[in-house]
PyMOL Python script that loads the backbone (N, CA, C, O; Angstrom):
from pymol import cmd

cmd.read_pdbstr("""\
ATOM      1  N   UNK A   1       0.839  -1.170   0.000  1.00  0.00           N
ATOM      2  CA  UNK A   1       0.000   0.000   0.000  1.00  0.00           C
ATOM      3  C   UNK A   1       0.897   1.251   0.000  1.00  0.00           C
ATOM      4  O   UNK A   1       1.968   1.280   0.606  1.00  0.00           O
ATOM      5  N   UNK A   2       0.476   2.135  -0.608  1.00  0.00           N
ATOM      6  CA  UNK A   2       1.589   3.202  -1.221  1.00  0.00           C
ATOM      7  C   UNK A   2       1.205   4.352  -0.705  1.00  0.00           C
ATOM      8  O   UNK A   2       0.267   4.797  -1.367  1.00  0.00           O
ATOM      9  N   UNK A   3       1.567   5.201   0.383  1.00  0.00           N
ATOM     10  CA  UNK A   3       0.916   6.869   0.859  1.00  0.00           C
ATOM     11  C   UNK A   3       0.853   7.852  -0.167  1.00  0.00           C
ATOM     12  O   UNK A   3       1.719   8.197  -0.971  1.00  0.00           O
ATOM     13  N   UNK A   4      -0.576   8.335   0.029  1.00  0.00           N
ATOM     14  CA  UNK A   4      -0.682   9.524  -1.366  1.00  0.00           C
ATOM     15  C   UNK A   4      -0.715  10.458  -0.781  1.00  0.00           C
ATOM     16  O   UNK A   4      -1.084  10.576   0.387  1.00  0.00           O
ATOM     17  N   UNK A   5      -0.111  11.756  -1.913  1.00  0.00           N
ATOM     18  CA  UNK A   5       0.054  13.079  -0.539  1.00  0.00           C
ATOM     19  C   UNK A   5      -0.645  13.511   0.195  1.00  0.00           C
ATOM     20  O   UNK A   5      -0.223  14.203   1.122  1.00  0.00           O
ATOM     21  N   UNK A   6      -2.711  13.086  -0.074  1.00  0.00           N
ATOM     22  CA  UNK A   6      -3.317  13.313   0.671  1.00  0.00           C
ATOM     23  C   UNK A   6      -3.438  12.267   1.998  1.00  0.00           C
ATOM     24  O   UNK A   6      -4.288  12.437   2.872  1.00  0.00           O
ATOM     25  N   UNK A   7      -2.980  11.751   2.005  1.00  0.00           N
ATOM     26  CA  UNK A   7      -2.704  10.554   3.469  1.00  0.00           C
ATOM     27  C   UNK A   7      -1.798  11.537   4.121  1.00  0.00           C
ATOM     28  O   UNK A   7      -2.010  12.090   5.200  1.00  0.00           O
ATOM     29  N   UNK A   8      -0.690  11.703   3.292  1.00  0.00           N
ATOM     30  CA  UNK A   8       0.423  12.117   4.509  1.00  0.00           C
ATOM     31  C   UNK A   8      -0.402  13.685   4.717  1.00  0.00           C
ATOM     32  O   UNK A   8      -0.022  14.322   5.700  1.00  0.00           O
ATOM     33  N   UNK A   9      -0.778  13.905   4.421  1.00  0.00           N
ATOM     34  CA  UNK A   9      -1.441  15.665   4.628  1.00  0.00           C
ATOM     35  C   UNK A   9      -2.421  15.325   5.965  1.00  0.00           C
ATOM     36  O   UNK A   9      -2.453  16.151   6.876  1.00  0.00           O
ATOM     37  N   UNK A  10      -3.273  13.998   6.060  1.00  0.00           N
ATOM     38  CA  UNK A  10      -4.398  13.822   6.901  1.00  0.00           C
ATOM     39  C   UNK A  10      -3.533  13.099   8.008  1.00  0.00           C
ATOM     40  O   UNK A  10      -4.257  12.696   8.919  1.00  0.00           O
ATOM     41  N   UNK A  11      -2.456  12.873   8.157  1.00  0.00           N
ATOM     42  CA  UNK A  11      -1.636  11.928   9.056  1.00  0.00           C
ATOM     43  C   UNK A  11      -0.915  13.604   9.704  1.00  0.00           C
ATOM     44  O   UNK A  11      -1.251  14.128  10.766  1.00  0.00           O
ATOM     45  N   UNK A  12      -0.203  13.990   9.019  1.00  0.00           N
ATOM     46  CA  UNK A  12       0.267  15.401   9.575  1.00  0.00           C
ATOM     47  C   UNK A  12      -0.692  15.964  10.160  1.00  0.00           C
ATOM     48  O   UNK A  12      -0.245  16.108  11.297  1.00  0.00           O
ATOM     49  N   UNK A  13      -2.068  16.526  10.148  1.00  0.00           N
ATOM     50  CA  UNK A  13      -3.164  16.988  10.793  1.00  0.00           C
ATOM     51  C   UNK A  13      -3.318  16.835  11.262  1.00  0.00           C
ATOM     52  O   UNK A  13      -3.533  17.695  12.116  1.00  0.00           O
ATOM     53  N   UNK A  14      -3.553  14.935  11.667  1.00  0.00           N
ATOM     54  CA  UNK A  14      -3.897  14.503  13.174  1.00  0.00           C
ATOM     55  C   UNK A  14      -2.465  14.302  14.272  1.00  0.00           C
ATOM     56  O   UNK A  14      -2.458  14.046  15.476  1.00  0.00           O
ATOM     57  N   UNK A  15      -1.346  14.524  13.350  1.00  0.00           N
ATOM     58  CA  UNK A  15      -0.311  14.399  14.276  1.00  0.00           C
ATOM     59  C   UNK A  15       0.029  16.290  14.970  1.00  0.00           C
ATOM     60  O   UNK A  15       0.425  16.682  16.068  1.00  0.00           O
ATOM     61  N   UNK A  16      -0.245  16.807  14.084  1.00  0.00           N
ATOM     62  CA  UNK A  16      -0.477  18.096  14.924  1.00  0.00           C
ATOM     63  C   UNK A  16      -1.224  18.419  15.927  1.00  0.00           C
ATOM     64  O   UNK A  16      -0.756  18.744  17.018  1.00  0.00           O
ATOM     65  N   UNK A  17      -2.501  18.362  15.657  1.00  0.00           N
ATOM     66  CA  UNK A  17      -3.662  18.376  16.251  1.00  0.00           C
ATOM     67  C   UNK A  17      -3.682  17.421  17.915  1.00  0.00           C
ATOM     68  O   UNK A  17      -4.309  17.795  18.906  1.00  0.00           O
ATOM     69  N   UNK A  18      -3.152  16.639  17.861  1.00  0.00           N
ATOM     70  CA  UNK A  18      -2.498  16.011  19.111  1.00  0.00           C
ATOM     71  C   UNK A  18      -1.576  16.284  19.571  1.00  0.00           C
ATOM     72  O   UNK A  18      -1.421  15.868  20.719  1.00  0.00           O
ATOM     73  N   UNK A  19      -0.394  17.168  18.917  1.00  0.00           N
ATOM     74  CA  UNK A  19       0.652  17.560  19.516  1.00  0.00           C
ATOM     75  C   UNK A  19       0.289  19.037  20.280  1.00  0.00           C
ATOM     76  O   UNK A  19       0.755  19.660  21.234  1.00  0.00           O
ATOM     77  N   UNK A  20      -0.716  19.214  19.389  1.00  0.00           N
ATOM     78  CA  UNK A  20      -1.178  20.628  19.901  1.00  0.00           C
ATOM     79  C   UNK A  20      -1.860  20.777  21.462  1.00  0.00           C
ATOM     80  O   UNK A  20      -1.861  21.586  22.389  1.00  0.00           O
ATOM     81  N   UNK A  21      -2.570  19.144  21.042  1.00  0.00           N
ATOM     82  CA  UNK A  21      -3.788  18.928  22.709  1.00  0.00           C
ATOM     83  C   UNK A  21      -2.351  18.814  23.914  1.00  0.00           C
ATOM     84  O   UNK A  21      -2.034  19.738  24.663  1.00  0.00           O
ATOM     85  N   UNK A  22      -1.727  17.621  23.854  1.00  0.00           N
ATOM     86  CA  UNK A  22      -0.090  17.644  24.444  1.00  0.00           C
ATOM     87  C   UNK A  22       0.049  18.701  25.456  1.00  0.00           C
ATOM     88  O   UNK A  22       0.025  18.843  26.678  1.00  0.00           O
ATOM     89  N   UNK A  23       0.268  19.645  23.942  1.00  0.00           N
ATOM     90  CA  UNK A  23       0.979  20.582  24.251  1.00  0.00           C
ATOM     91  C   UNK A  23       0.304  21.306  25.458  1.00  0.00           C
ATOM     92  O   UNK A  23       0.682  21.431  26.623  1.00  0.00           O
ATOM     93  N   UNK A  24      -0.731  21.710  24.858  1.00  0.00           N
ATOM     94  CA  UNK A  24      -1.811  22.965  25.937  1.00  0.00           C
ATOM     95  C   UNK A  24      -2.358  22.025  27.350  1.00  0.00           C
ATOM     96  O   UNK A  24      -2.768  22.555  28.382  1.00  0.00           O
ATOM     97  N   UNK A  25      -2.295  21.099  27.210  1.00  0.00           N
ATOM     98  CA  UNK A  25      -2.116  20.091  28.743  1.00  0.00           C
ATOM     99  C   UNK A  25      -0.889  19.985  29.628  1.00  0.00           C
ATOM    100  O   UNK A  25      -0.757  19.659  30.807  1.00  0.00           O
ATOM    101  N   UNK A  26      -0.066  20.349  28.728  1.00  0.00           N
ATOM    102  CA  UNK A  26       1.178  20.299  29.395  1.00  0.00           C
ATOM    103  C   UNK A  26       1.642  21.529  30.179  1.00  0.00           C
ATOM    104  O   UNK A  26       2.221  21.555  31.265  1.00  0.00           O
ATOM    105  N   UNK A  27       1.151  22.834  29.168  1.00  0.00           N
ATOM    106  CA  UNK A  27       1.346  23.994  29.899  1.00  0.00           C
ATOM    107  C   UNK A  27       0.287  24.110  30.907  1.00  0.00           C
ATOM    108  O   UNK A  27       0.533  24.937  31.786  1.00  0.00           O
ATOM    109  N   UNK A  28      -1.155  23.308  31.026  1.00  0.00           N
ATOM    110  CA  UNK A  28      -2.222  23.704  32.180  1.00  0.00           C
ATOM    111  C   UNK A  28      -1.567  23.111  33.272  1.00  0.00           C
ATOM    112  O   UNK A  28      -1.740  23.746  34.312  1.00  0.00           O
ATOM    113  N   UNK A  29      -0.822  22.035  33.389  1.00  0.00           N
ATOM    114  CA  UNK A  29      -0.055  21.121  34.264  1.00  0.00           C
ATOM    115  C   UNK A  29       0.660  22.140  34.966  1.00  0.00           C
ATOM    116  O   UNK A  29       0.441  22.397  36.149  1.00  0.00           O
ATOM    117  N   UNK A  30       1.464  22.695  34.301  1.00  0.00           N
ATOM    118  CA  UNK A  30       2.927  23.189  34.321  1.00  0.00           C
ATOM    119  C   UNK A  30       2.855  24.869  34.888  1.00  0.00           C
ATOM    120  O   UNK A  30       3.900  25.426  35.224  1.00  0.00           O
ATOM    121  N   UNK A  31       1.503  25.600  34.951  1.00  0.00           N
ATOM    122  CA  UNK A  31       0.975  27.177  35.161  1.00  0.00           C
ATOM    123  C   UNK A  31       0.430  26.573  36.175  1.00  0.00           C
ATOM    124  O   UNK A  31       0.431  27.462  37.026  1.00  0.00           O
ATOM    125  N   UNK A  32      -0.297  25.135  36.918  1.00  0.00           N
ATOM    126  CA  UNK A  32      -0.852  24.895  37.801  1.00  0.00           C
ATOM    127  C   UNK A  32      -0.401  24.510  39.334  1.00  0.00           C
ATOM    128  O   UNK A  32      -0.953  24.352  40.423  1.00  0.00           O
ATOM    129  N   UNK A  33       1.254  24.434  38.649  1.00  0.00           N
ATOM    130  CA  UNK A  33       2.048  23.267  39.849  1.00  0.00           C
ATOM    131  C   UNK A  33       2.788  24.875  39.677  1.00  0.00           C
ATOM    132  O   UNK A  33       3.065  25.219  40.826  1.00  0.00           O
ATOM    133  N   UNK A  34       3.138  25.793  38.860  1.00  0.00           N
ATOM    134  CA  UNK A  34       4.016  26.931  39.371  1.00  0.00           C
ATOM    135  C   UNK A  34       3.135  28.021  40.134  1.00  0.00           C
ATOM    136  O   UNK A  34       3.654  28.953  40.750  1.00  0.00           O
ATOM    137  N   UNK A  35       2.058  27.866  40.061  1.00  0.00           N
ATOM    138  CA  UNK A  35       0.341  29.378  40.148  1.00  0.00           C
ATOM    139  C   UNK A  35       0.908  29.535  41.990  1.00  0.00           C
ATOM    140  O   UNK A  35       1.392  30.526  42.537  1.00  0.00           O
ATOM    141  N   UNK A  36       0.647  28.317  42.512  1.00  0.00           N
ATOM    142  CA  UNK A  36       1.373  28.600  44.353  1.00  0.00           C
ATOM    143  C   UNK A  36       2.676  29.162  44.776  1.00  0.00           C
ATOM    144  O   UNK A  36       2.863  29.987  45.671  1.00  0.00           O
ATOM    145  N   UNK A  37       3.504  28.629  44.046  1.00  0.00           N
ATOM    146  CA  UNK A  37       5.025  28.925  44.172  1.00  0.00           C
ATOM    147  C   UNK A  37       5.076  30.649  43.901  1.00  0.00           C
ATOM    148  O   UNK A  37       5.500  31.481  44.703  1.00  0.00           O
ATOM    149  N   UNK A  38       4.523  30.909  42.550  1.00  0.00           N
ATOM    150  CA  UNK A  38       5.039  32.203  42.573  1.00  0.00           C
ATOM    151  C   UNK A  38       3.881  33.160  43.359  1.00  0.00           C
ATOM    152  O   UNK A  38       4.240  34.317  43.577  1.00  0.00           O
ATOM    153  N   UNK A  39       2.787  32.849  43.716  1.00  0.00           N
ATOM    154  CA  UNK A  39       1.876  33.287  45.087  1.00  0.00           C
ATOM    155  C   UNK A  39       2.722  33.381  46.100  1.00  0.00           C
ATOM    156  O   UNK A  39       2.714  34.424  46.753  1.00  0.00           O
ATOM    157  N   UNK A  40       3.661  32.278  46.460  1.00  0.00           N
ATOM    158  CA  UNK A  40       4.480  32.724  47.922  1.00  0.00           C
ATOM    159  C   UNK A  40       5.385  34.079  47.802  1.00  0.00           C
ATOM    160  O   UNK A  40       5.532  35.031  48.569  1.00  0.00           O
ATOM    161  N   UNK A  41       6.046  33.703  46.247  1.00  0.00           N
ATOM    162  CA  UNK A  41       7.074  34.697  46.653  1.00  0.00           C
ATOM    163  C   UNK A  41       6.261  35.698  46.448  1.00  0.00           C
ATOM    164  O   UNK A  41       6.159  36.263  47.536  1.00  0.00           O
ATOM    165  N   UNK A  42       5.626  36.237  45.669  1.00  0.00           N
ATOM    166  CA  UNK A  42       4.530  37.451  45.873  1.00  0.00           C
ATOM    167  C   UNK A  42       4.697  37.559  47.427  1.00  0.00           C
ATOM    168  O   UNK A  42       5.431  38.429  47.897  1.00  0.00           O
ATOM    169  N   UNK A  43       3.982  36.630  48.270  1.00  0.00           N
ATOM    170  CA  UNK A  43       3.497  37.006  49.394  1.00  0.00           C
ATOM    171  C   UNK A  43       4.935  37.247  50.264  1.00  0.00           C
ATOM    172  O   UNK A  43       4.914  38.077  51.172  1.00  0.00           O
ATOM    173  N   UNK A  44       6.083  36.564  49.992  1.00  0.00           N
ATOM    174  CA  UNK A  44       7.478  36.912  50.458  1.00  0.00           C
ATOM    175  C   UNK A  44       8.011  38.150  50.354  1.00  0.00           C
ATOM    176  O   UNK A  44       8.587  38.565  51.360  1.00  0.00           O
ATOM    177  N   UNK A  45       7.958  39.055  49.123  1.00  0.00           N
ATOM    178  CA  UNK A  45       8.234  39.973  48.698  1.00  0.00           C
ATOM    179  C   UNK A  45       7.386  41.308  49.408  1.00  0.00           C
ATOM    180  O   UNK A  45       7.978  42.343  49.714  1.00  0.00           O
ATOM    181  N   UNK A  46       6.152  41.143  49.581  1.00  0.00           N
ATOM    182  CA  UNK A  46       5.164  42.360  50.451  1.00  0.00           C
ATOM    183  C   UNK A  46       5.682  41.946  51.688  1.00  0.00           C
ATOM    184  O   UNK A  46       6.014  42.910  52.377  1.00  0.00           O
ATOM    185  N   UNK A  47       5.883  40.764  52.256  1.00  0.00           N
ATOM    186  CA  UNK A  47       5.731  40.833  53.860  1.00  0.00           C
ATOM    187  C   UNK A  47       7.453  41.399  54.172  1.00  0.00           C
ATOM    188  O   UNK A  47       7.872  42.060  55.123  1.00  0.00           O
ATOM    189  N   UNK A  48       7.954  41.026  53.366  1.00  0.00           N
ATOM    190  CA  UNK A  48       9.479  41.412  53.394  1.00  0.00           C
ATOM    191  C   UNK A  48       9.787  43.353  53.804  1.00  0.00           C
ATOM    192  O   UNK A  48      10.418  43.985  54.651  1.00  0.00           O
ATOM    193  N   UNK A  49       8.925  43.661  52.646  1.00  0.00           N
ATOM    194  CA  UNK A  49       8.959  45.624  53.434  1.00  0.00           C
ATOM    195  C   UNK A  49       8.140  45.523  54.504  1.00  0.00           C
ATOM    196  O   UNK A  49       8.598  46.256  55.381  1.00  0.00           O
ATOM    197  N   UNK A  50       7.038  44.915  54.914  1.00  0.00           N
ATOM    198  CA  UNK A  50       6.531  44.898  56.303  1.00  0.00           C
ATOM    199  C   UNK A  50       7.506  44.671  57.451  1.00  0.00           C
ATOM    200  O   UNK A  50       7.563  45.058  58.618  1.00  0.00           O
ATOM    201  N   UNK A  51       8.139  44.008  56.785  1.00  0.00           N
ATOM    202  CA  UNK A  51       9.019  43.619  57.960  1.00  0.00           C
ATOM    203  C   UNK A  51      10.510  44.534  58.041  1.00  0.00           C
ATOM    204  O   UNK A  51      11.171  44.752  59.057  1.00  0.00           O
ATOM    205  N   UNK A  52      10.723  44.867  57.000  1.00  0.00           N
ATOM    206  CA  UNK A  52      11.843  46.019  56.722  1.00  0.00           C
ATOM    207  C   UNK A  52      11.548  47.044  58.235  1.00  0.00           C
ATOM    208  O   UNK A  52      12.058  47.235  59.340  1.00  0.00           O
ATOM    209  N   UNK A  53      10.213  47.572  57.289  1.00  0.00           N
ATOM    210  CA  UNK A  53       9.251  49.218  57.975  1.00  0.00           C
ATOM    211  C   UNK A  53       9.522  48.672  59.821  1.00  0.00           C
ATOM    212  O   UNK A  53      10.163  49.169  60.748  1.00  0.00           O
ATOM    213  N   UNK A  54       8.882  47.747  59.720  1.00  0.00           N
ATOM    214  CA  UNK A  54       9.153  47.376  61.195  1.00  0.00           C
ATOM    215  C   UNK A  54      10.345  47.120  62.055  1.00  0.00           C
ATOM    216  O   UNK A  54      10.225  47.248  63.274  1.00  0.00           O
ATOM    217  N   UNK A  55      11.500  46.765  61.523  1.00  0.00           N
ATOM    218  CA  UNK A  55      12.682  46.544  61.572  1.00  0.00           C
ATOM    219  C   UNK A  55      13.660  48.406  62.089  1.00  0.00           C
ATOM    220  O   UNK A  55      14.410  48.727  63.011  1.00  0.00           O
ATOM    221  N   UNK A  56      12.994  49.235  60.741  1.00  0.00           N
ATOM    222  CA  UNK A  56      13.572  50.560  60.866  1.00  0.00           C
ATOM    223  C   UNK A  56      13.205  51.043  62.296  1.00  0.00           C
ATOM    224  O   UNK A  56      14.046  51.256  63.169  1.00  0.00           O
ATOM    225  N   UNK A  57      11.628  51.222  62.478  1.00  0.00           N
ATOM    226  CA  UNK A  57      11.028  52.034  63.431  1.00  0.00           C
ATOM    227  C   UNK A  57      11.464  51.079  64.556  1.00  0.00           C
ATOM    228  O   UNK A  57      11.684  51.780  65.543  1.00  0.00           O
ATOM    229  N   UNK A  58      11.679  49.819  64.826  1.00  0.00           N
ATOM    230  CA  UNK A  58      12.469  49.439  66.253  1.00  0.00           C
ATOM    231  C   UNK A  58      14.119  49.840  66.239  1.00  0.00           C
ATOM    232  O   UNK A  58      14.567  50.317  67.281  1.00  0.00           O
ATOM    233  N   UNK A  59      14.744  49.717  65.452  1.00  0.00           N
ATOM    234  CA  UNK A  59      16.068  50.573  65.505  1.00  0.00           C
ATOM    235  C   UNK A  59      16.011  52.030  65.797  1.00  0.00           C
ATOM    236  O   UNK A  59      17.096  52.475  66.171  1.00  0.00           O
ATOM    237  N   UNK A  60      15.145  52.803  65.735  1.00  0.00           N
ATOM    238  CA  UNK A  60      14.766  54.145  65.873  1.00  0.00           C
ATOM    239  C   UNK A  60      14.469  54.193  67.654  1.00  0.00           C
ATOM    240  O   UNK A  60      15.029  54.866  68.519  1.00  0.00           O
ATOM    241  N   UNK A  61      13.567  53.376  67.735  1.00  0.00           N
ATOM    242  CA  UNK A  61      13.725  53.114  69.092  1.00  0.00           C
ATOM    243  C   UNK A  61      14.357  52.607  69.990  1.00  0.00           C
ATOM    244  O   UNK A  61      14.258  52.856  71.192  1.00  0.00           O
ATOM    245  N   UNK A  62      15.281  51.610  69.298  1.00  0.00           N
ATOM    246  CA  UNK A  62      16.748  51.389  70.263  1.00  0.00           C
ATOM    247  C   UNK A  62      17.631  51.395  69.674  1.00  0.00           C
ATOM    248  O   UNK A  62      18.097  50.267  69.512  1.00  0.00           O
ATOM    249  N   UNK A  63      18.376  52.491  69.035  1.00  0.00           N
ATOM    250  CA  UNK A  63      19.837  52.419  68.604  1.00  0.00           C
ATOM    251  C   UNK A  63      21.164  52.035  69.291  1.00  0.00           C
ATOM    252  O   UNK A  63      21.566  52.356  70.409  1.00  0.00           O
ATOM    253  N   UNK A  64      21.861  51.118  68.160  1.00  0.00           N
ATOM    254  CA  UNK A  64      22.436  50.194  68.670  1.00  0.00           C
ATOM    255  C   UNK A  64      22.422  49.173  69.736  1.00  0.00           C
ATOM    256  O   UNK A  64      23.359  48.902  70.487  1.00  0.00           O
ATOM    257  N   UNK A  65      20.995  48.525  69.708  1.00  0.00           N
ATOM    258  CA  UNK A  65      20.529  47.397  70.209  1.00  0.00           C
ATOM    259  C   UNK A  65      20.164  47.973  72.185  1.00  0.00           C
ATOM    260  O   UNK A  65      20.168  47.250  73.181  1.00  0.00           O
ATOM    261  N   UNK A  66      19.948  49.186  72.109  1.00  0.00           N
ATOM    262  CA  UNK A  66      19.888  49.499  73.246  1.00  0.00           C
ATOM    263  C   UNK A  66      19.040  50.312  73.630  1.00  0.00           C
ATOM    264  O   UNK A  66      19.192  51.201  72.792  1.00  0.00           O
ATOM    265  N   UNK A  67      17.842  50.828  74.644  1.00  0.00           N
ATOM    266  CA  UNK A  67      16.892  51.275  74.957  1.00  0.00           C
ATOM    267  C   UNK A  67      17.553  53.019  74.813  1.00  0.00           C
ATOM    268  O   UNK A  67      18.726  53.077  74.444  1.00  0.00           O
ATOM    269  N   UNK A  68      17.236  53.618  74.936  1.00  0.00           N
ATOM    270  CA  UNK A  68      17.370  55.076  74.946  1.00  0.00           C
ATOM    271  C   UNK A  68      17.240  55.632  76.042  1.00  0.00           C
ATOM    272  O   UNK A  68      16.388  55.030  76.694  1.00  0.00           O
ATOM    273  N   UNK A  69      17.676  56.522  76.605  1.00  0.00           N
ATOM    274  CA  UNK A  69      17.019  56.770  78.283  1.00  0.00           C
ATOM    275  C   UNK A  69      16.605  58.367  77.994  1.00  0.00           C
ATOM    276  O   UNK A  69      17.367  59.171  77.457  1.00  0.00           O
ATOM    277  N   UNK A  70      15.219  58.675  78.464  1.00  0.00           N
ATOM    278  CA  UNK A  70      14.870  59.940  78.054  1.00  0.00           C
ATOM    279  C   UNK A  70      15.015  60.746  79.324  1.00  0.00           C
ATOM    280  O   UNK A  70      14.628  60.054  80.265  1.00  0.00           O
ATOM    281  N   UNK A  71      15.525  62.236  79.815  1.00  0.00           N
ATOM    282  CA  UNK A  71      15.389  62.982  80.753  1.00  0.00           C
ATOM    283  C   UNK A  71      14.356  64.437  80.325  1.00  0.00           C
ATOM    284  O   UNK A  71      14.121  65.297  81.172  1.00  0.00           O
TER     285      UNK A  71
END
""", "prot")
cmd.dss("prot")
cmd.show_as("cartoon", "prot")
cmd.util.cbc("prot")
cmd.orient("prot")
């Protein structure tokens, strides 16, 4: 049996057409297992100046690790 170019044209179609499904399953996989990870560091990155801001204003209040004495 001998392939005519319209075989290989309908064989390429469905071999696309599945590489294509593959494909877009692979990236829903792949945006689904990264969607948390980059949520943390989001959430790493904001709490990080929270914690900066907070960091400054207690050094303000004890410079060099030491209470201040007011008269």
């Amino acid at each position: 049996m001998v392939l005519t170019t319209t075989d290989l044209k309908q064989i390429e179609t469905l071999l696309d057409e599945k590489l294509d499904e593959k494909l877009t399953q692979f990236k829903s996989d792949l945006y689904n297992k990264i969607d948390p990870i980059l949520n943390e560091v989001t959430t790493a990155r904001d709490e990080r100046v929270l914690i900066e801001n907070r960091l400054e204003k207690l050094e303000e209040l004890h410079p060099n690790g030491a209470h201040t004495l007011q008269s």
